[in-house]
C-alpha positions as CSV (number, residue, x, y, z in Angstrom):
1,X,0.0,0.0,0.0
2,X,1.5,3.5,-1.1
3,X,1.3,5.8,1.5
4,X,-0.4,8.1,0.1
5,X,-3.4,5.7,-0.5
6,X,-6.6,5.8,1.4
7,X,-8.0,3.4,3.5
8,X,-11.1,3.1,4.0
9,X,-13.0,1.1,7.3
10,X,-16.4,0.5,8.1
11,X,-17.7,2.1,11.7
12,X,-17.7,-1.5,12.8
13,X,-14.1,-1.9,12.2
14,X,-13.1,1.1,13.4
15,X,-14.9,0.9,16.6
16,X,-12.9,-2.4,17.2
17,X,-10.0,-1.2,16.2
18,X,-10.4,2.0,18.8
19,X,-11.8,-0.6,21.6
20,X,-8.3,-2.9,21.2
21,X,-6.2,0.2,21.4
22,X,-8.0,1.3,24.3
23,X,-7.7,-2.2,25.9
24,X,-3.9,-2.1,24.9
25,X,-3.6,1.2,26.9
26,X,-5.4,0.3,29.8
27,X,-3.4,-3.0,30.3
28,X,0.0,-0.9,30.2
29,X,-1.8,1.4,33.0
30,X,-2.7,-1.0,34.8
31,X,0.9,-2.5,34.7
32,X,2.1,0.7,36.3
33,X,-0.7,0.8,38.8
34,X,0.4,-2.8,39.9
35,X,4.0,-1.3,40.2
36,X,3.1,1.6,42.2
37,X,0.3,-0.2,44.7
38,X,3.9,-2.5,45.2
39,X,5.3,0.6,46.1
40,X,3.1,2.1,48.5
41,X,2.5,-1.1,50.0
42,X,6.4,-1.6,50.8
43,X,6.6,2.0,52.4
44,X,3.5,0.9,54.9
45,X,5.3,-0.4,57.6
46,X,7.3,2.2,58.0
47,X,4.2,4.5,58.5
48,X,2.1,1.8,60.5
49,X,4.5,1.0,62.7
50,X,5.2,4.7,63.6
51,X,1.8,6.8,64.2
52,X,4.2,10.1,65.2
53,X,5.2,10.0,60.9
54,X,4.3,13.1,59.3
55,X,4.1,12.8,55.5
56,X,3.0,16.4,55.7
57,X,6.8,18.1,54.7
58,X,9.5,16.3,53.7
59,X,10.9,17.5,56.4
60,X,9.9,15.3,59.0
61,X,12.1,13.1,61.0
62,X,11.6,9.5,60.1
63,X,11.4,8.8,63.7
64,X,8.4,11.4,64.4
65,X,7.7,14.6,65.6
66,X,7.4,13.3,68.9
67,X,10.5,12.6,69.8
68,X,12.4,14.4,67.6
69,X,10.4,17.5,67.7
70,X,11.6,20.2,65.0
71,X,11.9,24.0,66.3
72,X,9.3,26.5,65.8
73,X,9.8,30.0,63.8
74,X,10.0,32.5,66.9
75,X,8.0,35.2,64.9
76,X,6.0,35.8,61.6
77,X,8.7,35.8,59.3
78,X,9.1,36.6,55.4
79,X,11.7,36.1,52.9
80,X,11.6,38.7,50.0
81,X,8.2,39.1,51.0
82,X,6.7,35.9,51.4
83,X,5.9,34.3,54.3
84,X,7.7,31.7,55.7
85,X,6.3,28.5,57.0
86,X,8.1,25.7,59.1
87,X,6.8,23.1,56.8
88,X,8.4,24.1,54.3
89,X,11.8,24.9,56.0
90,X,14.7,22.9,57.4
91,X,15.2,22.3,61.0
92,X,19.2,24.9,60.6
93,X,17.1,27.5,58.7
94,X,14.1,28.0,61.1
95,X,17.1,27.9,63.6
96,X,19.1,30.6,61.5
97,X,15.9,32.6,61.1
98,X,15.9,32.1,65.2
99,X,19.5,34.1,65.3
100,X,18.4,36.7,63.7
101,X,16.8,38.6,66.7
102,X,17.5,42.6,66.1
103,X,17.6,44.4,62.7
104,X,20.8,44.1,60.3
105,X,22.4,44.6,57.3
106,X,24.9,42.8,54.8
107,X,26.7,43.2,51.9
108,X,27.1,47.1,52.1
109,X,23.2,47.0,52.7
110,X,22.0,44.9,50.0
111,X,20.9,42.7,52.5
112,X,18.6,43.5,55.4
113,X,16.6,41.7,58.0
114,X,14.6,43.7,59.6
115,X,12.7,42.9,63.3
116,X,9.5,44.9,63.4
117,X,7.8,44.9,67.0
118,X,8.8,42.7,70.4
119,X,7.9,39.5,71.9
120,X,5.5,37.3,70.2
121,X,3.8,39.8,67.6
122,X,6.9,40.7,66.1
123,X,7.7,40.4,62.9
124,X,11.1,40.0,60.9
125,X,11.5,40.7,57.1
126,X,14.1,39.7,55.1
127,X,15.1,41.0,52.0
128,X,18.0,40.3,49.6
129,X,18.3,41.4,45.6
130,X,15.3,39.0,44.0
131,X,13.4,41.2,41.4
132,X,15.7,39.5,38.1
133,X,16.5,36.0,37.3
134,X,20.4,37.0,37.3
135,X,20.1,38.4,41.0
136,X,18.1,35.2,42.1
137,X,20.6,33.7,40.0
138,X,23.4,34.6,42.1
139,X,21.9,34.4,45.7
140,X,23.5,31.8,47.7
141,X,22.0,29.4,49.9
142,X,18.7,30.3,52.4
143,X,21.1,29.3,55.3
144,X,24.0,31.1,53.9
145,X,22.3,34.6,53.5
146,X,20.7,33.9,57.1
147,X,23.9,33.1,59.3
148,X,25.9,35.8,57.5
149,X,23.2,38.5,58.3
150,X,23.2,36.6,61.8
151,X,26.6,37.7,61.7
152,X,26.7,41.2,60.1
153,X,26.9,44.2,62.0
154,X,23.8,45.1,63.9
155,X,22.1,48.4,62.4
156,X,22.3,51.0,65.1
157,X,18.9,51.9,67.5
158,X,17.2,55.6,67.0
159,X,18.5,56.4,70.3
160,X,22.1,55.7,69.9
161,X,22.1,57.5,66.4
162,X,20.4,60.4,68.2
163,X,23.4,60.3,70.7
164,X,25.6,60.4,67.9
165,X,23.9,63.4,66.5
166,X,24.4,65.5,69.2
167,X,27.9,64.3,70.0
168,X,28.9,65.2,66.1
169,X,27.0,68.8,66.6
170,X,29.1,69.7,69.6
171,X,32.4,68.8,67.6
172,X,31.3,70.8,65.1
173,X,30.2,73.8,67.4
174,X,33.5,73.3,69.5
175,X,35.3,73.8,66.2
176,X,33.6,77.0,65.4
177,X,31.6,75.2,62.8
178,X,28.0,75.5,62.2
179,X,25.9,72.3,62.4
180,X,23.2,71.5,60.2
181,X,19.9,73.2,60.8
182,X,17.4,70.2,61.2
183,X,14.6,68.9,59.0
184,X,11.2,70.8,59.3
């Protein structure tokens, strides 16, 4: 037969043509279901003998929550603006989000966590360079950007840079020098 020939079937055959192709598929799913069910059914034991097994986050120790219980974020937090949840973290970066407990700055001040508030209802905000694929592209690690912000200088308080204000305006007025009229 040339290929460019037509053939030409009658609805009968072509119905059982369709019905052996869909027969064909379903035995190769059903194949592959058999497979999987093997699967599943090897990982039960592991879940039936433990009842503590999360299978919520990947997270989980294989030993439970119970008695290896993970730590908790100590405050809201967000990364770049979105929230994080323990979930979806790993036990050393809810523990370097932890360390983090004033405002700071990294990287000349392209990095910056910032702790809004005090005790339970604060807040911390984290921010790095994230608006292009290059700058994503270049961030390191979650738990590298956390531990060196941990580590960074702390920003100083409004109180201490007030103190420093005045203590720069009576150099300059000890000098002679006028000091900078302040901002209406």
């Amino acid at each position: 037969m040339a290929k460019d020939e037509l053939i030409q079937l009658s609805p009968a055959e072509l119905k059982k043509i369709v019905e052996e192709m869909v027969a064909a598929r379903l035995q190769d799913q059903t194949g592959n279901l058999g497979l999987l069910r093997e699967i599943v059914q090897s990982a039960k034991p592991v879940v039936a003998n433990n009842p503590e097994y999360s299978e919520v986050t990947p997270f989980t120790h294989p030993e439970g929550e119970r008695f290896h219980p993970g730590p908790k974020l100590a405050r809201r937090t967000f990364f770049c603006g979105g929230r994080e949840r323990e979930e979806t973290l790993k036990h050393e970066e809810i523990n370097a989000y932890n360390a983090i407990t004033e405002s700071c700055v990294a990287r000349g001040g392209l990095w910056q966590a910032e702790v809004r508030g005090s005790g339970p209802d604060s807040v911390l905000h984290v921010y790095v360079p994230s608006k292009t694929g290059d700058q994503r592209m270049e961030l390191p690690s979650l738990l590298e950007i956390l531990r060196e912000l941990a580590g960074a200088p702390r920003l100083p308080s409004a109180v201490s840079l007030d103190a420093r204000v005045k203590e720069l305006e009576e150099r300059l007025a000890a000098h002679g020098l006028a000091s900078v009229p302040a901002a209406p």
